[in-house]
C-alpha positions as CSV (number, residue, x, y, z in Angstrom):
1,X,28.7,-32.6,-8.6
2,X,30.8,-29.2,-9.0
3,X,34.3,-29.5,-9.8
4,X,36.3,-27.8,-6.8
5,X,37.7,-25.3,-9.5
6,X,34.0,-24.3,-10.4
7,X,32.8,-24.5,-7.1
8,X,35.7,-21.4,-6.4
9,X,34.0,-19.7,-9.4
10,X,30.8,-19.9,-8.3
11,X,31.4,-18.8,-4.5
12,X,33.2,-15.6,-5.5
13,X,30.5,-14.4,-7.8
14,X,27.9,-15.5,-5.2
15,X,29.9,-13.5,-2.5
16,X,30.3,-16.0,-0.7
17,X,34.3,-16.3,-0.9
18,X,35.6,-15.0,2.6
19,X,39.0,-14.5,1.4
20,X,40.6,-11.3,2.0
21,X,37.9,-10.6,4.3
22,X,39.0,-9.3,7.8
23,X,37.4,-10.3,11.0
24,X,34.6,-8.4,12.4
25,X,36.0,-6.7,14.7
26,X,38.8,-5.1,12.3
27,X,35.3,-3.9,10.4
28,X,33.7,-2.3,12.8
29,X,36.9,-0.3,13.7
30,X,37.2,0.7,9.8
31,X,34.2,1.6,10.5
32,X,34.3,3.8,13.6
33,X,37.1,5.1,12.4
34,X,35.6,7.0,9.2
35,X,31.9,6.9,10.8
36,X,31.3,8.9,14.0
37,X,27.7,9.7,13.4
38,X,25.8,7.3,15.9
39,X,22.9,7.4,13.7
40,X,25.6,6.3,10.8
41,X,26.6,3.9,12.9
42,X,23.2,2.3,13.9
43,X,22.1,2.1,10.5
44,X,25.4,-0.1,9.7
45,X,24.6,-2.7,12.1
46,X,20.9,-2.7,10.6
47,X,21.5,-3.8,7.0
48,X,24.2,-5.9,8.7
49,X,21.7,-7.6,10.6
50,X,19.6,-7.4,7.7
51,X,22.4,-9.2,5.5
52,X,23.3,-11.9,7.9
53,X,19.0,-12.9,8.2
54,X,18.8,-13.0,4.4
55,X,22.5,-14.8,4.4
56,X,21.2,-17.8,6.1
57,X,17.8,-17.9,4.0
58,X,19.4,-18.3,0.8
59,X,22.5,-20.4,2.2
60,X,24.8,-18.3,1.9
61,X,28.1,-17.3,4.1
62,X,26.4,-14.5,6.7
63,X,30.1,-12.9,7.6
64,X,30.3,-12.2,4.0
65,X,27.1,-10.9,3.5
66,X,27.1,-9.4,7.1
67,X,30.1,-7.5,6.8
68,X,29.4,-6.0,3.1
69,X,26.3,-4.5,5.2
70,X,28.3,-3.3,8.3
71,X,30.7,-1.6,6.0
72,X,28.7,-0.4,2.8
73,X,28.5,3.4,4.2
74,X,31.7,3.9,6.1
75,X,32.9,6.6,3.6
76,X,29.3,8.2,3.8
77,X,29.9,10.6,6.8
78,X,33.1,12.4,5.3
79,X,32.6,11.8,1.6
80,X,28.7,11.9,0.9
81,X,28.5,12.9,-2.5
82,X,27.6,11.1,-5.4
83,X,31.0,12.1,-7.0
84,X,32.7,10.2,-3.9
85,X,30.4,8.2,-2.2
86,X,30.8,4.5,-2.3
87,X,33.6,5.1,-4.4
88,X,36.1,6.4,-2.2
89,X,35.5,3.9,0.5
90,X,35.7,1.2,-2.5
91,X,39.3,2.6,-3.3
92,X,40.4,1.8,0.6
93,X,38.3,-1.7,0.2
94,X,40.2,-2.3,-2.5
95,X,43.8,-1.4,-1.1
96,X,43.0,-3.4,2.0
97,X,41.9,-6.6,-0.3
98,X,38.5,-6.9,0.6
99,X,37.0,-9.3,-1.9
100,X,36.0,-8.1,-5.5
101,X,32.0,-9.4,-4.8
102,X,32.0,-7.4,-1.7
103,X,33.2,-4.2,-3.6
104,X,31.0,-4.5,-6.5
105,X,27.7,-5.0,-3.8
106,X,28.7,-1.8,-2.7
107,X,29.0,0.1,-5.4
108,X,25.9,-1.6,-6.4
109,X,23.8,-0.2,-3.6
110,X,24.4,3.1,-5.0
111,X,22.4,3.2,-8.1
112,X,23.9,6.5,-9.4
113,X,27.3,4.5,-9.8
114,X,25.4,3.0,-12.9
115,X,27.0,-0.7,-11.5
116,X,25.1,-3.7,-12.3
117,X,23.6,-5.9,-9.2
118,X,24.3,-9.3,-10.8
119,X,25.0,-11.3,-7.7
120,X,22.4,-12.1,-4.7
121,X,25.0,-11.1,-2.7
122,X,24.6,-7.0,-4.5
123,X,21.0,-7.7,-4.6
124,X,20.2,-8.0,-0.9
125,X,22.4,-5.4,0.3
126,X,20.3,-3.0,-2.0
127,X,16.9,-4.6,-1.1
128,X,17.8,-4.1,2.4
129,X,19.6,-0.6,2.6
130,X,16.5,1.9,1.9
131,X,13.9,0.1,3.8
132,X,16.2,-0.6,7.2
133,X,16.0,3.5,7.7
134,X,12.6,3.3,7.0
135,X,12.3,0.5,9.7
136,X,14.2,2.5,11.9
137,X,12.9,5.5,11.2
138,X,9.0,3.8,12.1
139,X,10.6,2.9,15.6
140,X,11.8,6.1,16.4
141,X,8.4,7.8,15.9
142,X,6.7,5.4,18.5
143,X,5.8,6.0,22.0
144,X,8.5,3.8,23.1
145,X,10.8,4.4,20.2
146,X,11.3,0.7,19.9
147,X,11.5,-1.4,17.5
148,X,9.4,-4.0,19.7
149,X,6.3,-1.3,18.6
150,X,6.7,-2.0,14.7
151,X,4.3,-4.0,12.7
152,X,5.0,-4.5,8.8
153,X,1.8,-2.7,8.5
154,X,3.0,0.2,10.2
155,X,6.4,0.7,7.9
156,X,4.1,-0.1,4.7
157,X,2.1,2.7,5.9
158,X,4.8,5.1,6.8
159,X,6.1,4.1,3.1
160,X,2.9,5.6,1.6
161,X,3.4,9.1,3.6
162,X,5.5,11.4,1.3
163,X,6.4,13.8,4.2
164,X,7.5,10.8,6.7
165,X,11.2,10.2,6.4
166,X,11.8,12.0,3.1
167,X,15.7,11.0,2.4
168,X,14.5,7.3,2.3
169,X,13.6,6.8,-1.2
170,X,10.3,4.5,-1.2
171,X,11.4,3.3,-4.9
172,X,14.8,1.8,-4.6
173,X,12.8,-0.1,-1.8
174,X,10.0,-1.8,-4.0
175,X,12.5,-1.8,-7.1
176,X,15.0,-4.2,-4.3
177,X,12.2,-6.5,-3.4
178,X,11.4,-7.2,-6.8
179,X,15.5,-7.9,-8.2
180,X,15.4,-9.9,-4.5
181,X,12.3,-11.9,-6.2
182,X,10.6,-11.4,-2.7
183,X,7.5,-9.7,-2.4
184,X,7.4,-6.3,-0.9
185,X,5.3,-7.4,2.0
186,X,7.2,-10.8,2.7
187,X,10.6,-8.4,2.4
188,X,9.3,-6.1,4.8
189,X,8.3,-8.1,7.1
190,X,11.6,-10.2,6.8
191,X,13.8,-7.2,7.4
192,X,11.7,-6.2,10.7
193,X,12.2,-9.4,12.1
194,X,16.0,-9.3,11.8
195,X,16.1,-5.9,13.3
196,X,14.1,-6.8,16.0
197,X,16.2,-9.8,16.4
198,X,19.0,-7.4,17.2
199,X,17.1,-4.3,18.8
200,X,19.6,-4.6,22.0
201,X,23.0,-4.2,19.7
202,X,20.9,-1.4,18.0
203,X,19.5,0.4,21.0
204,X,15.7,0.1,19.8
């Protein structure tokens, strides 16, 4: 049995510590405030559906994990450089006392920032980041632009096409399945079924 004090330990490095987390909605209003983009916007609720999904299969918290997805790119639409972007929305993170796992995730997702991905909780969000625009990007290129008209098959082929979706980058997508320890297929197919779990909230 873990000793409570070790049990603490453990949670915060697994991300799964919710304190200093706001609620959800307080989130998604950080988020609409610095994010006005509703492309931005859709992608956020993606990886957070995305988060939540891979949340409950490993037994971890899913608001933790959920909102480090809603809120990994809110600094994105006004600060999108790599000299600022995720760390100017980790300096707000920070001031607000959003939970040290959280932070490091984000930073995290952005390989350029050189920060190590040593939790599950850092893993996932950057397994899940790349290939949730690719999923999106597959619905919005069928007849119905629907998510209801994707197949694992069909985003696993669009990976493989250089010219489809060029700003989603098809190695940070294969390179998060494997630090996941989920094979590409089973991730891809994984993801898709979380989105499509949530195409209303989306609109796809």
């Amino acid at each position: 049995m873990v000793a409570r004090s070790e049990r603490a330990i453990m949670d915060v490095l697994a991300g799964t510590h919710t304190k200093g987390l706001p609620p959800r909605d307080e989130i998604l209003a950080l988020l609409h405030e610095h994010t006005e983009t509703p492309g931005l916007r859709k992608h956020a609720l993606a990886v957070e559906a995305a988060m939540r999904a891979y949340a409950r299969r490993f037994g971890e918290n899913p608001d933790v994990w959920g909102a480090t997805g809603l809120i990994h790119d809110f600094d994105y639409e006004k600060h999108p450089t790599p000299e600022e972007h995720p760390r100017f929305g980790c300096a707000i993170l920070r001031e607000r006392g959003f939970p040290d796992p959280v932070i490091e995730a984000i930073l995290g997702h952005a390989a350029y920032t050189g920060t190590p991905r040593t939790t599950p909780l850092a893993r996932a969000l950057f397994a899940s980041d790349e290939l949730c625009g690719m999923i999106t990007a597959t619905a919005l290129v069928q007849p119905g632009k629907t998510l209801a008209e994707v197949t694992p098959d069909s985003v696993l082929r669009k990976m493989k096409s250089k010219s489809f979706a060029r700003s989603v980058n098809r190695d940070e997508i294969e390179q998060g399945a494997r630090e996941l320890g989920v094979p590409l297929e089973e991730h891809v197919a994984f993801v898709l079924a979380a989105l499509q779990a949530e195409a209303e909230a989306l609109g796809l």
